[in-house]
C-alpha positions in Angstrom: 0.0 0.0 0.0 1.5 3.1 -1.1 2.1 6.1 1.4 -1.0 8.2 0.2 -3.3 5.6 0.8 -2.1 4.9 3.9 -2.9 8.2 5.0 -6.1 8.5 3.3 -7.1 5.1 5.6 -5.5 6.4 9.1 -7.6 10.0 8.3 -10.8 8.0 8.0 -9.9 5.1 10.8 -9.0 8.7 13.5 -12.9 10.0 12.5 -15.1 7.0 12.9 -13.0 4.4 14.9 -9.6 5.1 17.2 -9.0 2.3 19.9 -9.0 -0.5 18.0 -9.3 -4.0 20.2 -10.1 -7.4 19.8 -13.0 -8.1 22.8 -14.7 -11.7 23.3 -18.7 -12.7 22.8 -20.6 -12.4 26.2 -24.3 -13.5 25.7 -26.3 -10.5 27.3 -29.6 -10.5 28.9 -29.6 -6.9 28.6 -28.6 -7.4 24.6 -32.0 -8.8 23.4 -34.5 -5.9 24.5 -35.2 -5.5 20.7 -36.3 -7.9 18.2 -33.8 -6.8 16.0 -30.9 -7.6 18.8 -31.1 -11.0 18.5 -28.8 -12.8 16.3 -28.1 -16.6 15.5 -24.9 -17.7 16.2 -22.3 -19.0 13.8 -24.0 -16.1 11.6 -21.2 -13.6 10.1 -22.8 -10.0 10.9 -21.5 -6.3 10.7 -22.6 -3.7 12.5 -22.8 -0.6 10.3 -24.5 2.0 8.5 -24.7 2.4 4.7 -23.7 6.5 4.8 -20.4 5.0 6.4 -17.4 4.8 4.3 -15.8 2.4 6.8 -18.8 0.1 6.8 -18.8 0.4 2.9 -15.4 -0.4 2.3 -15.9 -3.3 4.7 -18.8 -4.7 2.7 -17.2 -5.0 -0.6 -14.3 -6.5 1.1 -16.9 -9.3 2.2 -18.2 -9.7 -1.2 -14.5 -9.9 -2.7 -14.5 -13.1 -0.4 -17.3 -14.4 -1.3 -18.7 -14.3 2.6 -22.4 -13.6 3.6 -23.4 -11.9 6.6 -26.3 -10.2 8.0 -25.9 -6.2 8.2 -27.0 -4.8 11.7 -28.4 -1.3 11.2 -27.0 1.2 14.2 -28.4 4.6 15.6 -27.0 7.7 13.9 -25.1 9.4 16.3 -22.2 7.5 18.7 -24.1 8.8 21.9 -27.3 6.6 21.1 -25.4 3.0 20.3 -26.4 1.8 23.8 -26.9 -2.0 22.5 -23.7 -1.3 20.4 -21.7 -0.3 23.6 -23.5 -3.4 25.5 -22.4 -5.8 22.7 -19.1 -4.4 21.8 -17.4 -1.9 24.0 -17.4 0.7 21.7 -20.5 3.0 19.9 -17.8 3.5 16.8 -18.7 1.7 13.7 -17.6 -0.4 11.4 -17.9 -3.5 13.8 -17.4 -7.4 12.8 -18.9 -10.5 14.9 -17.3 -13.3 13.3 -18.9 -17.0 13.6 -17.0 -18.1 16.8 -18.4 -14.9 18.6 -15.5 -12.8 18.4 -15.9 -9.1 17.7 -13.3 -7.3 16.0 -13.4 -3.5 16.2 -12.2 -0.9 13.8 -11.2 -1.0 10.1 -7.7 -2.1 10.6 -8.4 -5.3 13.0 -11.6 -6.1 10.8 -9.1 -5.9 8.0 -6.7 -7.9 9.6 -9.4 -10.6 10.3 -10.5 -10.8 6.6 -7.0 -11.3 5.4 -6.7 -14.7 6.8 -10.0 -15.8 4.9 -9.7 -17.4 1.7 -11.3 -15.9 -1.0 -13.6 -17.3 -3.4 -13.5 -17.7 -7.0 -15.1 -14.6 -7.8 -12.9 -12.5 -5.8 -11.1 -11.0 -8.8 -14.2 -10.3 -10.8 -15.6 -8.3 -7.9 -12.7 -6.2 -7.6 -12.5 -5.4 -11.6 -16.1 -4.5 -11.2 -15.8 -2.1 -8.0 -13.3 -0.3 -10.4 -15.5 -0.4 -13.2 -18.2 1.5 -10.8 -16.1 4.4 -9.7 -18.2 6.4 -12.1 -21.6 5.7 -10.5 -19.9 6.2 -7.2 -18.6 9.2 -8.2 -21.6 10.8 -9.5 -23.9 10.1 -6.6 -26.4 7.2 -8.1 -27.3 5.9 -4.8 -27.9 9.7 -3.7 -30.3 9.9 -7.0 -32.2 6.8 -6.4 -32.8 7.6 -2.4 -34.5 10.5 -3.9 -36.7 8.0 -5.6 -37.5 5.8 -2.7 -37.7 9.2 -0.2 -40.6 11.0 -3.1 -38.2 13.6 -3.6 -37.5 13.6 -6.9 -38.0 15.9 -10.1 -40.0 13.8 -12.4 -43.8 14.4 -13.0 -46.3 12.2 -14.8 -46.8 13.4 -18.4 -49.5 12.8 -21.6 -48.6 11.9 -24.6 -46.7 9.2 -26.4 -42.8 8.8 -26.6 -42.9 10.0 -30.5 -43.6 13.5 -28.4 -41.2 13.5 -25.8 -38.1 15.7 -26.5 -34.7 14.3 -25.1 -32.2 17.1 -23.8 -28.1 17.2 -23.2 -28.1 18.8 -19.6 -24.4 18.7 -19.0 -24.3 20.7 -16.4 -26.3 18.3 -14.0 -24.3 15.1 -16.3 -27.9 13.6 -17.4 -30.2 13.5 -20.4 -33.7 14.4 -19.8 -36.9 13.5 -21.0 -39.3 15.8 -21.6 -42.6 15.9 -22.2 -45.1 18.9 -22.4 -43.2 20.6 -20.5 -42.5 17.9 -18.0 -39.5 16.0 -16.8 -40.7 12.4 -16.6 -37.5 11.0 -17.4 -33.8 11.2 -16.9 -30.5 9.0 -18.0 -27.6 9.7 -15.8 -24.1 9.7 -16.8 -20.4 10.5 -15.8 -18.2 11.7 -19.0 -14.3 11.5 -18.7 -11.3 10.6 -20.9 -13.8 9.5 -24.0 -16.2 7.7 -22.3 -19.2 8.5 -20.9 -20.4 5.8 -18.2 -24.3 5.4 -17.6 -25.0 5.2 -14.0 -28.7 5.3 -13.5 -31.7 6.0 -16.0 -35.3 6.2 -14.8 -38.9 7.3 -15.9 -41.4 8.7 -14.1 -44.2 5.6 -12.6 -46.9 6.4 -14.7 -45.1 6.6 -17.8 -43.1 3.3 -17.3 -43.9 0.3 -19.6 -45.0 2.3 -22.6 -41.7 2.8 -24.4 -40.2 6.2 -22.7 -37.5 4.5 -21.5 -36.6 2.9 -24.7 -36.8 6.5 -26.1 -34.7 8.4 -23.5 -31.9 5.3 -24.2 -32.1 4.7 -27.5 -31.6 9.0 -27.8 -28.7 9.3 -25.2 -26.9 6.5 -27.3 -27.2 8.0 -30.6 -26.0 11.5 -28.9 -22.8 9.4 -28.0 -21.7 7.7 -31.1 -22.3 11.2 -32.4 -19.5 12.4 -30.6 -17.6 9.3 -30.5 -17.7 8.6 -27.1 -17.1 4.9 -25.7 -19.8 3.7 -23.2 -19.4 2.2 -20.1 -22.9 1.0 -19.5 -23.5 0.9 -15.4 -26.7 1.2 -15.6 -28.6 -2.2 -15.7 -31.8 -0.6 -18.0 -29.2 0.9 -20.5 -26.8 -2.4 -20.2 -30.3 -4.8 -21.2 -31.0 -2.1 -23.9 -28.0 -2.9 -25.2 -27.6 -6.6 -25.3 -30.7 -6.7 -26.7 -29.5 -5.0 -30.0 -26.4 -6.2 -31.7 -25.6 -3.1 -33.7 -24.6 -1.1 -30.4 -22.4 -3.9 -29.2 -19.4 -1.4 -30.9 -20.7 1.5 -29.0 -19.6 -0.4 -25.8 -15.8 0.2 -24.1 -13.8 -2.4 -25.3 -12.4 -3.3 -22.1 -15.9 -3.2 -20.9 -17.2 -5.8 -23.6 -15.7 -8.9 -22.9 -17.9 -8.9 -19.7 -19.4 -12.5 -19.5 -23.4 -11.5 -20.7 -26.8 -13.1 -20.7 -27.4 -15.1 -23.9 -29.6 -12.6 -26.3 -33.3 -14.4 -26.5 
């Protein structure tokens, strides 16, 4: 590990876990005073929280290994882990509960931990794709589709058919929208870098979904790419089927990106 990444890591560990200490499973009365407290034994589990870049980097470590485990949700703030301070000693997150009981606290010792496993076939796959993803990491798609899930989002229902809806370059937001009547019921969106301009997350407004506005918003962004001879990295899983599904954008497609194994065309 080179110098600046070591640095990067110990700035990180000092703001979201500092004593670092290996402590030993005690069953707890106290431990079980919420439904969600109780967990099986032998069962890998991490206590974390998804906004975490600790507990993030700790999950794609566990699926570069191939290892399932159950993710224990904490409080928000340090000052309202009780159960976490019951359980663990500590209210500082990531923590690991391996599947002899043992708890291993903090990034480094959870690291060290996972070392010693042996990873599974996959392992190198996993990691080529966590690379390929720094795009939609980058540019926020779990941030855009929260704002889905939360009713906070831009798009409106529209009327009309997808031969009316307009689709618009809005580089300065890095997204295609689609517009109809005057409404944004659609959007496609994308980082662009070195060439290439990597779809992260495309999505149409509820009501309009299933009539071919999706197909429309796709099919538009793609042909604005080949017009200016952009590769594409296709994140997005709408935009990656829309693909597959026509051979005659297979060269549109990154060529280290294409030899991806992919789903037999129907």
């Amino acid at each position: 590990m080179n110098s600046e990444l070591s640095r990067n890591r110990d700035d990180l560990t000092k703001e979201y876990a500092t004593d670092e200490i290996v402590v030993e499973w005690q069953p707890s009365a106290t431990a079980r005073t919420r439904k969600t407290a109780s967990v099986a034994d032998g069962v890998l589990t991490l206590y974390q929280a998804e906004w975490c870049p600790l507990s993030s980097a700790v999950r794609e470590v566990l699926t570069e290994l191939g290892l399932d485990f159950v993710a224990r949700q904490v409080e928000p703030w340090p000052g309202e882990r009780d159960e976490l301070r019951r359980v663990a000693g500590t209210d500082q997150i990531p923590v690991l509960r391996a599947e002899d009981g043992r708890l291993y606290r903090g990034i480094r010792k959870i690291f060290a931990h996972l070392q010693e496993r042996e990873p599974w076939e996959f392992a190198a796959a996993h990691r080529r794709r966590f690379a390929d993803h720094r795009d939609a990491r980058e540019s926020d798609a779990p941030g855009q589709l929260l704002e889905y899930f939360r009713e906070t989002d831009e798009l409106e229902a529209g009327t009309g058919s997808p031969a009316e809806a307009e689709v618009v370059d809005v580089p300065q937001a890095s997204r295609y929208e689609l517009r109809l009547g005057g409404r944004l019921i659609g959007l496609a969106a994308y980082r662009r870098r070195n060439g290439r301009i990597a779809f992260t997350h495309t999505e149409v407004d509820e009501a309009c979904e299933g009539h071919g506005f999706g197909s429309r918003l796709a099919a538009a962004a793609l042909e604005d790419a080949r017009r200016q001879g952009l590769e594409v990295v296709p994140l997005c899983p709408f935009i990656a089927h829309y693909i597959e599904s026509r051979p005659e954008l297979d060269d549109l497609v990154a060529s280290d990106y294409r030899d991806r194994p992919a789903k037999p065309r129907p």
